[in-house]
C-alpha positions as CSV (number, residue, x, y, z in Angstrom):
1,X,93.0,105.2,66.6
2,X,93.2,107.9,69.2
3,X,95.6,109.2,71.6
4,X,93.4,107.4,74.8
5,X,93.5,103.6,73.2
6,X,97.1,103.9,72.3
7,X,98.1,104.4,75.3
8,X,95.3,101.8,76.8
9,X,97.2,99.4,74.4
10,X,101.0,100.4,75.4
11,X,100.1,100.1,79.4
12,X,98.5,96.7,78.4
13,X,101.1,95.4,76.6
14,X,103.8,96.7,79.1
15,X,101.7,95.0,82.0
16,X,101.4,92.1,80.0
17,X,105.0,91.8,79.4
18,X,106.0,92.3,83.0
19,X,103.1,89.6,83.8
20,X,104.8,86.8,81.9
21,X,108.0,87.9,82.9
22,X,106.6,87.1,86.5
23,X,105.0,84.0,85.4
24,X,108.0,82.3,84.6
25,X,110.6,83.6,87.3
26,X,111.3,81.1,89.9
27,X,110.3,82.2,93.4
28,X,113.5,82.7,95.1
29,X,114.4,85.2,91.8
30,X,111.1,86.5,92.4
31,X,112.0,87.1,96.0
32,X,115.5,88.7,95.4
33,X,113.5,90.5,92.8
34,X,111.4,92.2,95.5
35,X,113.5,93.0,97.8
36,X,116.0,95.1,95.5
37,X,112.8,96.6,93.9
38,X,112.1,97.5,98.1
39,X,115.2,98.7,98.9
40,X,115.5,100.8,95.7
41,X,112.4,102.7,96.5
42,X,112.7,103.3,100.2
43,X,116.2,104.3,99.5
44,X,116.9,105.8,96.0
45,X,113.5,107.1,95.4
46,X,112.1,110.9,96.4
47,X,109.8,109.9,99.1
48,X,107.3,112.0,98.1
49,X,107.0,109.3,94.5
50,X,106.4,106.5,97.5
51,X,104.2,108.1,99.7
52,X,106.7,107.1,102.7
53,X,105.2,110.3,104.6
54,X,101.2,108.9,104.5
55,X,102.9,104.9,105.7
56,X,104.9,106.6,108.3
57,X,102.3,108.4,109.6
58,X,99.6,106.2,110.0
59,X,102.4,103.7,111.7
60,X,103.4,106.5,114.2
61,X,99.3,106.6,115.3
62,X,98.6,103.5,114.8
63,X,101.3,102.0,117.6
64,X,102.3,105.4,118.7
65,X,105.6,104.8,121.0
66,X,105.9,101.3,120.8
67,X,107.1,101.2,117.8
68,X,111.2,103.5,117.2
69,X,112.0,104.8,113.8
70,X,113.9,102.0,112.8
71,X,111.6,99.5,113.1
72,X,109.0,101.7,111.5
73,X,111.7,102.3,108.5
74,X,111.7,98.3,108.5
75,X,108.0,97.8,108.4
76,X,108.1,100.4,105.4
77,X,110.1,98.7,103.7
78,X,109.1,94.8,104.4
79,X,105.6,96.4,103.3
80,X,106.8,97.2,99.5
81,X,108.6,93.6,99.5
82,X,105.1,91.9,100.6
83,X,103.6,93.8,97.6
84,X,106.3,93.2,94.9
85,X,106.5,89.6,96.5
86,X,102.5,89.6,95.8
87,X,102.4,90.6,92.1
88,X,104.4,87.6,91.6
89,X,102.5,85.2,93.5
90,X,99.3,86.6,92.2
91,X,100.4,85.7,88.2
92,X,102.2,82.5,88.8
93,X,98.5,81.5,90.9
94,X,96.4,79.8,88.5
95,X,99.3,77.9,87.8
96,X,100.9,76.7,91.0
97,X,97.6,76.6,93.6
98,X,95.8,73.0,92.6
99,X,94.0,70.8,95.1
100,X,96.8,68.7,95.3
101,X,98.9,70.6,97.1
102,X,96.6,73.1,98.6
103,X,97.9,71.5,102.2
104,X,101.0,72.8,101.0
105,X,100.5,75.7,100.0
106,X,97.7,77.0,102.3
107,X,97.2,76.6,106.4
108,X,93.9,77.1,107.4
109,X,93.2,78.6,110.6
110,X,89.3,78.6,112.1
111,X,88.6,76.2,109.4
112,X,85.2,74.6,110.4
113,X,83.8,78.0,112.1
114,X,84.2,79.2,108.3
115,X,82.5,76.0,106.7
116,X,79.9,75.7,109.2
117,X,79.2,79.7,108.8
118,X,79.1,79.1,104.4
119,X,77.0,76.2,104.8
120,X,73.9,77.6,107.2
121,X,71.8,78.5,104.4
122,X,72.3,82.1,105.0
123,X,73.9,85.1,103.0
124,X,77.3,85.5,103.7
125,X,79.4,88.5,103.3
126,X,83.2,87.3,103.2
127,X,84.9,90.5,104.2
128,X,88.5,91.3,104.3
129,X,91.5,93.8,104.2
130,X,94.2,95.3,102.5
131,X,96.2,92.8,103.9
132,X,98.2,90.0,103.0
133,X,97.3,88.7,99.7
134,X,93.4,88.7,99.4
135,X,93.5,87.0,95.8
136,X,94.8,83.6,97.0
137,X,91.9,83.7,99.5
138,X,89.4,84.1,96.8
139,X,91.0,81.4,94.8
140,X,90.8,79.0,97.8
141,X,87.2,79.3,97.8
142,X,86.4,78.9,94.5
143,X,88.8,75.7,94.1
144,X,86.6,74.1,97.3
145,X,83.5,74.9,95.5
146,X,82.2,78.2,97.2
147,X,81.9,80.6,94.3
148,X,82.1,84.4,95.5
149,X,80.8,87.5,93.9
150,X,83.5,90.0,94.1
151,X,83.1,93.6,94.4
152,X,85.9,94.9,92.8
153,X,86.2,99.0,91.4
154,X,86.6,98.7,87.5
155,X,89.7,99.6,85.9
156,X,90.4,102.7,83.8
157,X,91.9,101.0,81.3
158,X,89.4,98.4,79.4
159,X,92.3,96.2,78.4
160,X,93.7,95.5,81.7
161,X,90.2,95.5,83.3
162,X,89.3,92.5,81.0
163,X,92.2,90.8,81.8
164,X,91.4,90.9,85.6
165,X,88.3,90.0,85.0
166,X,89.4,86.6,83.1
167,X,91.3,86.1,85.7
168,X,89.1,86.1,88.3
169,X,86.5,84.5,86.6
170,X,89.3,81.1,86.1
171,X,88.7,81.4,89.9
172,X,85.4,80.2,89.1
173,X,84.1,83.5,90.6
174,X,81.2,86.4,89.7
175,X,82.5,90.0,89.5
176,X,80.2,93.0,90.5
177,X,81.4,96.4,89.4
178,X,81.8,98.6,92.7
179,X,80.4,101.1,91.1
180,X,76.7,100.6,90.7
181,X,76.8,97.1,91.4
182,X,74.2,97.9,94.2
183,X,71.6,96.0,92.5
184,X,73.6,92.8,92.0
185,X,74.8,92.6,95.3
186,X,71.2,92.6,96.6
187,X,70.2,90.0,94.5
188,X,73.0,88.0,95.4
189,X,72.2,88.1,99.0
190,X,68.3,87.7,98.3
191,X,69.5,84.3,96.4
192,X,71.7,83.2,99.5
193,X,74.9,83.5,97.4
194,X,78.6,84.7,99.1
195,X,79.7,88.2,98.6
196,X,83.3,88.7,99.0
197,X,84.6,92.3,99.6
198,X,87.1,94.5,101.4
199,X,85.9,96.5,103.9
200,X,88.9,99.0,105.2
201,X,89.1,101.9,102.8
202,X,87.6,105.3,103.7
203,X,84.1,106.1,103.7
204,X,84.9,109.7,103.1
205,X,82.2,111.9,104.6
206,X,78.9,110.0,104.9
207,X,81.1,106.8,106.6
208,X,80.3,105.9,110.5
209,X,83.1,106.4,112.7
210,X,84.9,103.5,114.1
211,X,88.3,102.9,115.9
212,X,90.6,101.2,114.0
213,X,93.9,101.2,115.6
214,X,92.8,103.5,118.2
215,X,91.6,106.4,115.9
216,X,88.1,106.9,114.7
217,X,87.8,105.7,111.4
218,X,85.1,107.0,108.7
219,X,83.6,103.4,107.8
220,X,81.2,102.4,105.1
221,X,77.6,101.3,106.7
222,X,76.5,99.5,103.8
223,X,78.3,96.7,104.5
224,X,76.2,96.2,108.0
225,X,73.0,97.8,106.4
226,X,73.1,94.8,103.8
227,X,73.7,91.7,106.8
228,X,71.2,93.0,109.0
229,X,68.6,93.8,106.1
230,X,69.3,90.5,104.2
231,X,69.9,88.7,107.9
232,X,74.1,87.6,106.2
233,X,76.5,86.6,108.1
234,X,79.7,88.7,108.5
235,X,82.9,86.4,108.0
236,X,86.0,88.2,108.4
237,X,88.9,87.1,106.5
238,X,92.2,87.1,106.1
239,X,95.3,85.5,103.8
240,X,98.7,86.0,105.4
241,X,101.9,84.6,104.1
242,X,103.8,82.5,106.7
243,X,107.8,82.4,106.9
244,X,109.6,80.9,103.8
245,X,110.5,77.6,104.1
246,X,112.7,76.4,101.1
247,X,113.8,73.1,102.4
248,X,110.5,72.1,102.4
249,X,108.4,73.8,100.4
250,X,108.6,74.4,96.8
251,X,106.2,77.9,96.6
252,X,104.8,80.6,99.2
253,X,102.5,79.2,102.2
254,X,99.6,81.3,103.7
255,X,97.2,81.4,106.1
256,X,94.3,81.5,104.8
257,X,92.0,82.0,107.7
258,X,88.8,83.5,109.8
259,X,89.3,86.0,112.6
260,X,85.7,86.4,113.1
261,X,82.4,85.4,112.6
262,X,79.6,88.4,112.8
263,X,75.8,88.0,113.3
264,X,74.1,90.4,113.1
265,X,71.1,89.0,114.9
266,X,73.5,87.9,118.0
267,X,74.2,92.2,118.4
268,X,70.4,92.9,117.9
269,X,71.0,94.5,114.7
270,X,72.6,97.1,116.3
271,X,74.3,99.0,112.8
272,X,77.2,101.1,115.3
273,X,77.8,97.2,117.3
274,X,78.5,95.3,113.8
275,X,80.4,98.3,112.1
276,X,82.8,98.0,114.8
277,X,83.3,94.6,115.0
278,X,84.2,93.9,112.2
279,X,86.5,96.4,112.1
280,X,87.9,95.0,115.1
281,X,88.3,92.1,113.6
282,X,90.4,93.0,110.5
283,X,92.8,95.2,113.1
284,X,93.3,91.9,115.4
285,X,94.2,90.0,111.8
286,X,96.8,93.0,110.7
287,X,98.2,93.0,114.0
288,X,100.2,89.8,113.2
289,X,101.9,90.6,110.6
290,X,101.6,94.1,110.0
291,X,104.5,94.4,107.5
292,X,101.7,92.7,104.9
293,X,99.1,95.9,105.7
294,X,98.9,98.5,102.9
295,X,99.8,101.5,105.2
296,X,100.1,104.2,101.8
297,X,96.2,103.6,101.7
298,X,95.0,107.1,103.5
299,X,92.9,105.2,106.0
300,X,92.3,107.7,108.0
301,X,91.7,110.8,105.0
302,X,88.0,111.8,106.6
303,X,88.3,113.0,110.2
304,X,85.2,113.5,112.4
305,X,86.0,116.9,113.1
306,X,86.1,118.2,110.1
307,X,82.6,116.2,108.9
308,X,81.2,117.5,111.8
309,X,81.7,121.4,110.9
310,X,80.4,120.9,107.1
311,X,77.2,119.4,108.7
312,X,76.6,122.5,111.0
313,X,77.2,124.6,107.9
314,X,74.8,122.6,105.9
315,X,72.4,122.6,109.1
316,X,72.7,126.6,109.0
């Protein structure tokens, strides 16, 4: 056995440990849980292990002087609760979400601009954020019978990559490899089928400028190139956990709804028009609640600028 698998096998079976640990904690634990684990690394932790500096500063340009230290300290830190808070939920999923109590556990909003948009006999491209907790929306779908194909990167380790996989397969859903999973993507849309994806990471140097919280934002273009060539609908998503309610509720709520609906025949097929849209679109759905944004994500990494001096020494 070499060095590579065992330590494949000892991250697998310390995830996997931690996983049914999480599994079986009751939710207020699990809540308690997350906040110490919070607090602990905005407090006790180097910053520099929690990349504080990257949240902070895409905060400060993101609402500029609206928002004061403090409350951009408490954003911080409510943002590694959400994500602790998530892991949980996440596990303890399969289990707890049945159609029984999806009314419980799930408030839709746009509802039947969502169904009507799934059932037109069109592609659809079911596109969301970092934001919130993007799993329980792709486990909504599947348990109402509209299977996804999920673009998701593969994992370095094959252990834990399997194990995601499984698990998001029991949502009855397909997974394409980001990575070269060009060609199954296609023939998903060609056949109709939903693609479900998250479209707010950077698009490095060959992405198409966009503002997203006022700053231009290197954006991928396939993601319009595909709806306009393949005539999909864009549906922009979202799955943000609502205010505890213990009295009532036994688990976590969410709403699990659309901010948008994009056609790309309604904006001419205009590639610059549906980029921004739906870029739009995932800001407006951050906006409320933007505590449950990943803001250590380097959104912002490319800048125009400096893309626009390596193509005039390229051009040269």
């Amino acid at each position: 056995m070499n060095w590579l698998r065992l330590r494949h096998l000892a991250e697998y079976f310390a995830f996997r440990v931690v996983t049914c640990i999480a599994d079986a904690l009751p939710i207020r634990t699990a809540v308690w849980l997350a906040e110490t684990a919070a607090w602990m690394l905005v407090h006790v932790l180097p910053k520099r292990m929690t990349r504080y500096k990257v949240a902070r500063e895409n905060l400060e340009h993101a609402y500029g002087d609206t928002l004061t230290s403090a409350e951009i300290d408490d954003i911080i830190y409510r943002m590694w609760v959400h994500l602790f808070r998530m892991v949980v939920e996440m596990v303890q999923l399969p289990r707890k979400l049945r159609l029984y109590n999806c009314a419980e556990v799930c408030q839709f909003r746009n509802r039947d601009v969502s169904v009507r948009a799934l059932c037109t006999g069109r592609p659809v491209m079911m596109l969301g954020g970092h934001f919130g907790n993007w799993e329980i929306a792709n486990f909504t779908f599947g348990m109402f019978g509209f299977p996804l194909a999920v673009v998701a990167r593969d994992l370095d380790n094959p252990y834990l990559d399997a194990w995601f996989r499984r698990y998001r397969k029991a949502g009855k859903h397909r997974l394409i490899s980001k990575k070269g999973g060009g060609d199954a993507i296609v023939d998903m849309l060609s056949h109709r089928g939903i693609v479900g994806l998250l479209g707010d990471q950077d698009a490095g140097n060959r992405g198409l400028f966009v503002p997203f919280f006022g700053r231009p934002a290197s954006t991928f273009k396939s993601i319009a190139l595909l709806a306009i060539e393949y005539r999909a609908v864009i549906c922009v998503g979202f799955a943000r956990r609502l205010p505890d309610d213990w009295d009532r509720y036994r688990w976590v709520r969410y709403e699990v709804g659309c901010e948008e609906i994009i056609d790309p025949l309604e904006l001419d097929n205009d590639l610059d028009v549906v980029t921004e849209r739906y870029t739009a679109a995932l800001e407006r759905a951050v906006r409320r609640s933007p505590e449950q944004y990943f803001w250590v994500h380097r959104r912002w990494k490319t800048r125009p600028e400096a893309v626009k001096r390596q193509r005039k020494k390229v051009a040269a």
